[in-house]
C-alpha positions as CSV (number, residue, x, y, z in Angstrom):
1,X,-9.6,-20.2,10.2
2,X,-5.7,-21.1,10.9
3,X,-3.5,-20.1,13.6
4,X,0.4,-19.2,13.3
5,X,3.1,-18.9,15.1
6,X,4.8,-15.9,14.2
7,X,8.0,-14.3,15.4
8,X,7.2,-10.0,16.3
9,X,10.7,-8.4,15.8
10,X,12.6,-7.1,18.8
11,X,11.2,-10.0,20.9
12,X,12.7,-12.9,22.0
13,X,10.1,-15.5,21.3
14,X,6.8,-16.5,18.9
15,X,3.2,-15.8,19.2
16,X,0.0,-17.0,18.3
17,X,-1.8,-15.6,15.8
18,X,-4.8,-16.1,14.1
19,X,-5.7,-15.6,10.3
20,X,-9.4,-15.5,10.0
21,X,-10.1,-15.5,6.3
22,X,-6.8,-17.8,5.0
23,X,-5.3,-15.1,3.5
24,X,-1.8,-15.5,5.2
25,X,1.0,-17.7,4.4
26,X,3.9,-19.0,6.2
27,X,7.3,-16.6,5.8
28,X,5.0,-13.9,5.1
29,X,5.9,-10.4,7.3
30,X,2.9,-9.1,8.6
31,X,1.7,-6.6,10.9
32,X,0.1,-7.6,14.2
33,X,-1.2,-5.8,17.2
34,X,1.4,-6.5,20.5
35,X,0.9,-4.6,23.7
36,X,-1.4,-2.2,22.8
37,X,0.5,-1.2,19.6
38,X,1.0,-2.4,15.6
39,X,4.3,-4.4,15.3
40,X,5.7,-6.5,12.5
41,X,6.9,-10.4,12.5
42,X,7.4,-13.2,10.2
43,X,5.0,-16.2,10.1
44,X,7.4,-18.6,11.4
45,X,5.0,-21.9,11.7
46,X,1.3,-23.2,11.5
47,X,-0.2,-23.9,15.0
48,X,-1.8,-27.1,14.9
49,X,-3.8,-26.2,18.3
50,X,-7.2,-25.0,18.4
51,X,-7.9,-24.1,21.7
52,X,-6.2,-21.8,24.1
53,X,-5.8,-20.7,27.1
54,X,-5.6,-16.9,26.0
55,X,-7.2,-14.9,23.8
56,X,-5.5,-15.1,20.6
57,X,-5.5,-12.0,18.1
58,X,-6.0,-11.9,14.7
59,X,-3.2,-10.8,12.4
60,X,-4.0,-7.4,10.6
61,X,-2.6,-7.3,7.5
62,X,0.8,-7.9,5.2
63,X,3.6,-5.4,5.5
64,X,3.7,-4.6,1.5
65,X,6.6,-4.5,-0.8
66,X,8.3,-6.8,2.3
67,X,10.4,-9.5,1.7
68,X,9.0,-13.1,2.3
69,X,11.5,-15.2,4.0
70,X,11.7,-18.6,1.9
71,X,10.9,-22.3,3.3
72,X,14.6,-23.5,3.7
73,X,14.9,-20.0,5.5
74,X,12.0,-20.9,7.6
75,X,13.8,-24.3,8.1
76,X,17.3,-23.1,8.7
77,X,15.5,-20.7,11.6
78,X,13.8,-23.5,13.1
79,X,16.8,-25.7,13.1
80,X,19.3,-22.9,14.3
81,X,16.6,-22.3,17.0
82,X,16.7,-25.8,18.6
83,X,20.3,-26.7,17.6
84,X,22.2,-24.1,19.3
85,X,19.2,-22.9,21.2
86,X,19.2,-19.3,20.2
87,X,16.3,-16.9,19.7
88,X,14.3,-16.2,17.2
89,X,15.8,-12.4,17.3
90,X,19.3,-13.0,16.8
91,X,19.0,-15.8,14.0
92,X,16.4,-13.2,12.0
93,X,18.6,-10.6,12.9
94,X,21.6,-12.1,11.2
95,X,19.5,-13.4,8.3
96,X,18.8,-10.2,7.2
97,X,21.1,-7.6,6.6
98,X,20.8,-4.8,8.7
99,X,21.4,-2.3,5.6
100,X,18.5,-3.4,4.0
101,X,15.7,-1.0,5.0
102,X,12.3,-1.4,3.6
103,X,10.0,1.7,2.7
104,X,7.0,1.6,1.7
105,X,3.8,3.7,0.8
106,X,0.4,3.7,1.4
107,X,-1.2,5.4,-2.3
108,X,-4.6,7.1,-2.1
109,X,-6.2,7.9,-5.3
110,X,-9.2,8.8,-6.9
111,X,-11.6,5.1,-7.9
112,X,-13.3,5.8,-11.2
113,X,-15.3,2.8,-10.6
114,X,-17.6,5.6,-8.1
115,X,-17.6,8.1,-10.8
116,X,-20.9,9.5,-10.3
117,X,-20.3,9.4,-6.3
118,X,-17.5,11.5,-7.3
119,X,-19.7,13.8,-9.3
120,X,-22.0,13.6,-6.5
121,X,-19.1,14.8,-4.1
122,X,-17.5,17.8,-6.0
123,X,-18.2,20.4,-3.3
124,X,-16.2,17.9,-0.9
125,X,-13.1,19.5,0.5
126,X,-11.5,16.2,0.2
127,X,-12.1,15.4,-3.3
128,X,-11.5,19.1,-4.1
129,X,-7.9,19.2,-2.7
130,X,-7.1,15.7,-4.6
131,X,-8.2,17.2,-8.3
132,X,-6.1,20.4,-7.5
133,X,-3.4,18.7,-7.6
134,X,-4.0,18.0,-11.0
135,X,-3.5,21.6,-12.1
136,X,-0.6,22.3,-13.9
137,X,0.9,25.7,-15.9
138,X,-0.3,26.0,-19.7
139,X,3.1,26.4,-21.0
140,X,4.1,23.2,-18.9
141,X,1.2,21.5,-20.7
142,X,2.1,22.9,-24.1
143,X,5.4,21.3,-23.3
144,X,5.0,17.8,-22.3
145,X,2.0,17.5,-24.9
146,X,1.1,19.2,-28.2
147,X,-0.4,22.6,-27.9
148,X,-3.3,21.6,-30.6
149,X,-3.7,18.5,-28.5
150,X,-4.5,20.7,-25.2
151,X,-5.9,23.0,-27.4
152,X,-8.5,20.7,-28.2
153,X,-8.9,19.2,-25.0
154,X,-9.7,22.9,-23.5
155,X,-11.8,23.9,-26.2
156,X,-14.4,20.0,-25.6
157,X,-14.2,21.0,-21.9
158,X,-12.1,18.3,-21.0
159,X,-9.6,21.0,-19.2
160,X,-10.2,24.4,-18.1
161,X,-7.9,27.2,-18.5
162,X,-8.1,29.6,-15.8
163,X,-4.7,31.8,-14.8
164,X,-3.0,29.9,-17.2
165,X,-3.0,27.3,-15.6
166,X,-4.4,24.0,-17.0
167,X,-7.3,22.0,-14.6
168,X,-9.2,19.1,-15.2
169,X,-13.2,19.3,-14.9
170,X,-13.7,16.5,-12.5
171,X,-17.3,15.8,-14.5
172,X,-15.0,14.9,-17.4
173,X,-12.2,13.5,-15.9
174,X,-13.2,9.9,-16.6
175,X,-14.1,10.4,-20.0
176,X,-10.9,12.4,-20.3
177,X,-9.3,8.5,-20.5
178,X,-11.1,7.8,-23.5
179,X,-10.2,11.2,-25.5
180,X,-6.3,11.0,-24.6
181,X,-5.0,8.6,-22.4
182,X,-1.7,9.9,-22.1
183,X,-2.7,13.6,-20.9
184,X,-5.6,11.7,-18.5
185,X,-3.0,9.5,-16.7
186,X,0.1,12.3,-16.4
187,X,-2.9,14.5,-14.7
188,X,-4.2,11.3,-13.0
189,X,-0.8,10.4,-11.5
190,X,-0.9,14.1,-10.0
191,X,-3.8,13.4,-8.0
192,X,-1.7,10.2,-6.1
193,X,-1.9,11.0,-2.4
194,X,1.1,9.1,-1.0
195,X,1.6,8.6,2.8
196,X,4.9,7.1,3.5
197,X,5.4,4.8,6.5
């Protein structure tokens, strides 16, 4: 176990952190929970206490596709801090421009490493909604693949055609990777559940 010091944005000073398993590293912007709520921060330092007087949190996890702020960055922060004696707010503040807004998603898909759980699962309402979204129109199919190729795929029960509209069988949908990987992974791809935050 390590503790941090880590600066929580729109707060003046640091806090102490822990990182149970090692996984975190100094710069890195994480998430941590502050005040009853998740906030972010960069890892500003390594704590080299072990015992406190509080009860010290553990850091959650990294905020992803987030920049990393750099040692000399880390440095220059530390050294603008006791130089001129300003906080931690301001110097991150003006380090990064303020038109740079990070996005990011949190992807759910289907794992085909549970296959037969999935199998196990296909009256789940869940599971149903995320292969539906894998349907798409036959003449859409016929379009961005071959007609034989879909065809073919159809007529080994790969895909259904109901309504004209082209469906995976979710038994197959696995194997579907092995027959034609490019039709498998546009219908896979369908199926991403994305949740922005």
């Amino acid at each position: 176990m390590q503790y941090f010091d880590i600066y929580i944005d729109s707060t003046k000073g640091i806090y102490t952190y822990s990182d149970k398993n090692d996984e975190f590293e100094i710069g890195d912007n994480v998430i941590v929970p502050f005040r009853n709520i998740k906030k972010t921060g960069f890892i500003i330092r390594k704590s080299l206490k072990e015992n406190f007087d509080f009860k010290v949190l553990n850091i959650s996890s990294k905020v992803k596709n987030s920049l990393k702020l750099s040692e000399e960055q880390i440095k220059l922060i530390e050294w603008i801090n006791d130089y001129y004696l300003a906080s931690y707010d301001s110097i991150i503040k003006a380090m990064i421009p303020k038109n740079v807004k990070i996005k990011y998603n949190n992807i759910y898909c289907i794992n085909f490493e549970k296959n037969n759980l999935l199998i196990e699962n296909s009256t789940n309402e869940i599971i149903k909604h995320i292969i539906s979204l894998a349907t798409i129109s036959y003449s859409t199919a016929k379009t961005k693949f071959k007609k034989k190729i879909i065809d073919s795929l159809v007529e080994k029960e790969f895909l259904s055609l109901e309504d004209n509209n082209i469906q995976v069988k979710i038994e197959k949908f696995f194997e579907l990777k092995e027959e034609n990987k490019d039709v498998f992974e546009y219908l896979y791809k369908k199926t991403f559940i994305k949740k922005k935050n």
